[in-house]
C-alpha positions, 0 to 999 in steps of 0.5 A: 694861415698855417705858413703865416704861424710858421713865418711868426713862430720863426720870427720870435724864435729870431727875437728871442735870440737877439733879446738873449745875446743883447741881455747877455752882452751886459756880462762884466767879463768879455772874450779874452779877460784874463781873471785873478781871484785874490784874498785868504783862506776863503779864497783858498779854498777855490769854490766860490771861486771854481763856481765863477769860472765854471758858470762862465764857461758854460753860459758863454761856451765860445768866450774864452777867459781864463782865470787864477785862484792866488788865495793864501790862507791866514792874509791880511792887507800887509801879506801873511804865510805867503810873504809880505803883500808887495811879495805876494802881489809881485809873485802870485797876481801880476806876473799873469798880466790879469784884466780882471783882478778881485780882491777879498780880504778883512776876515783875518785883519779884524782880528775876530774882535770888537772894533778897534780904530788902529786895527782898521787904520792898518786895513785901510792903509794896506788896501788903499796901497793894494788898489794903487800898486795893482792900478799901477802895474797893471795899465788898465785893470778892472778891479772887483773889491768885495767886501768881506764875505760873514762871519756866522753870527746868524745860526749861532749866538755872537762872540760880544756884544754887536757881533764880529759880522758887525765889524766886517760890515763896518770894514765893508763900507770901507771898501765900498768907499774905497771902489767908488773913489777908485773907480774901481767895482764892487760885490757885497758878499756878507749882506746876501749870504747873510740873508740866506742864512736866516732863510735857511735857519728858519728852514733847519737851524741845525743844518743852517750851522753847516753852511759855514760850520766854523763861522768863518769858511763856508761849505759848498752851500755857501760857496755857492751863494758867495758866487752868486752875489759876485755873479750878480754883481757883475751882471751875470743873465739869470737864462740858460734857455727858456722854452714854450712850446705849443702842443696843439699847433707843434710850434714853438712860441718862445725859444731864449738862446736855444734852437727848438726844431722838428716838433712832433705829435705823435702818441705824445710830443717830441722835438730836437733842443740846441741849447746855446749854454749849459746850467750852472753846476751844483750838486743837489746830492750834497747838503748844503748845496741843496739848503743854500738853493732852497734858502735862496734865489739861486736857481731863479737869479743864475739858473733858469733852464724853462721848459713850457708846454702848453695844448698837451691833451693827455693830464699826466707826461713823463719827459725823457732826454736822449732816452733818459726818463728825468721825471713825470708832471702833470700836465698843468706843471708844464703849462706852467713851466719847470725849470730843468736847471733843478732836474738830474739832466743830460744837460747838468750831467755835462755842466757837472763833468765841465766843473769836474774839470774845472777843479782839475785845472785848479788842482794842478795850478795850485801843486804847481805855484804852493808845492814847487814854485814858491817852496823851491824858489831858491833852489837852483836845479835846471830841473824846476823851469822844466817841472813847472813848464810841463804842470803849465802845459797840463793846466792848459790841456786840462782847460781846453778839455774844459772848454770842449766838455762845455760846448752845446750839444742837440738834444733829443727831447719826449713827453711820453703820455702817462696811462 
């Protein structure tokens, strides 16, 4: 009887597996994609963007794809402090021969008043000429068009009658129609950041106004919702690892996308946990992380890290992880499953230092294109090809560093009896 459990425990570990790679298998990017996020000031300031790309590189730790964040702040659909669109475009998204190209622009072409149909014909005529100069260079590109991410009219009372985000959901459905006769994708980024923002002014309305304190660029927290609704659009698995171990018979009943081997019981119960990608990385020390994550379905639609253990015999356990006490619950708690995504592990510790990295990559891009690249472009020292081949070649070993820091890692796991 008891080789026939092991056989049946080994057989659903097998399934569970193949359930995870097929779901996971659904992801809009693939092994080799090549991503550009393009837009303003919003974009600029690389964090709804660095939460992508490093969600991407911790739950699909063997894909490569790269990414470049060609933000410019103050751009419209005709170009901005960074030159005239066919400039930018040109400069700052083709030359890298994307696969992907995102484009969010509409904050600053609305002009931050009521709707006004000649404004919106300049819009509409600027995208429409973005999409077709992209399809046009880039032979096969997949286009994300996001509409516009909100204008805070939830924590704080509108500018006019209707609101500025009125407008910005009136050029969104734009360019929701836009994506659908281009044939082109889409992610809403106003409607789920704007959900959550009346969740968290119910929760703390004077800490809801920090999500995006001047109405227009977000803080972290509402980075890391923007991320999620561009996650989701693109069909981003919510599973990190999900994990039922029976206590009573030392098996595990349900292993997602990890590997659960050499259970134990002794005075409490041990096992050894391969985890085939890490949590999405997020900071609940800082504030408005931690709001945006209470006021949302972060963690449940990105972030399941599911630990279950149920035929625990003792009422009370404390969990360490390779030595590290995480916390203690109730025996109850983890027959009902806890989510160690929202807990200080190992495992988010390394997710942390993959997006430590992440930034680091980013940082150096950005000194090498809007410090050197474009303020020097008409200089003529043979010194400048030299300073930017050697910024690209540090960008490159700062994001192999960043795919090795992602890579899985066995992990020891104890529920230690509390007395």
């Amino acid at each position: 009887m008891r080789s026939w459990r092991k056989i049946f425990c080994f057989l659903a570990v097998l399934l569970s597996l193949a359930c995870a790679a097929a779901g996971q298998g659904n992801f809009y990017l693939k092994n080799g994609d090549r991503v550009v996020f393009y837009g303003d000031s919003i974009t600029d300031q690389r964090l709804y963007t660095t939460f992508v790309e490093s969600y991407v590189v911790t739950r699909f730790p063997k894909m490569e794809v790269s990414f470049v964040h060609s933000g410019w702040g103050g751009d419209r659909v005709t170009g901005g402090g960074g030159g005239q669109i066919d400039q930018r475009l040109q400069r700052d998204v083709i030359p890298y021969k994307p696969t992907v190209v995102t484009v969010m622009l509409g904050m600053n072409d609305a002009g931050y008043k009521a709707y006004d149909a000649a404004i919106f014909d300049t819009y509409k005529n600027g995208y429409e000429h973005i999409v077709k100069a992209l399809k046009d260079a880039l032979s096969g590109v997949r286009l994300t068009l996001i509409q516009p991410s909100p204008f805070d009219d939830v924590t704080r009372s509108p500018n006019f009658e209707g609101g500025y985000n009125a407008v910005l959901v009136r050029y969104g459905e734009f360019v929701r129609d836009l994506a659908r006769s281009q044939n082109a994708d889409l992610a809403d980024l106003n409607t789920y950041v704007v959900d959550s923002l009346k969740k968290a002014q119910n929760l703390d309305s004077s800490a809801a106004q920090k999500l995006i304190p001047d109405r227009v660029h977000p803080a972290p927290g509402g980075h890391l919702l923007m991320a999620r609704a561009l996650l989701r659009a693109w069909n981003a698995p919510a599973v990190v690892s999900d994990v039922e171990i029976d206590a009573k018979n030392r098996s595990a009943v349900k292993a997602e996308n990890t590997q659960v081997e050499q259970i134990e019981a002794k005075s409490g119960l041990a096992w050894t946990q391969l985890d085939m990608a890490l949590p999405l990385p997020f900071d609940l020390n800082e504030s408005t992380v931690a709001l945006a994550v209470r006021a949302s379905d972060v963690a449940d639609s990105l972030n399941r890290q599911m630990l279950r253990v149920v035929g625990l015999p003792g009422t009370r356990y404390t969990l360490k992880i390779d030595g590290k006490e995480i916390g203690s619950f109730p025996s109850q708690r983890l027959e009902e499953g806890i989510n160690l995504a929202l807990l200080p592990t190992p495992m988010m510790q390394q997710a942390l230092s993959v997006h430590a990295l992440t930034l680091k990559h980013n940082t150096v891009h950005f000194a090498r294109w809007r410090q050197i690249q474009v303020p020097l472009q008409k200089e003529t020292s043979s010194a400048i090809p030299r300073a930017l081949a050697a910024l690209d070649d540090l960008d490159a070993d700062l994001v192999r560093q960043q795919h090795a820091e992602a890579q899985p890692k066995s992990r020891r796991f104890e529920l230690v009896p509390v007395n």
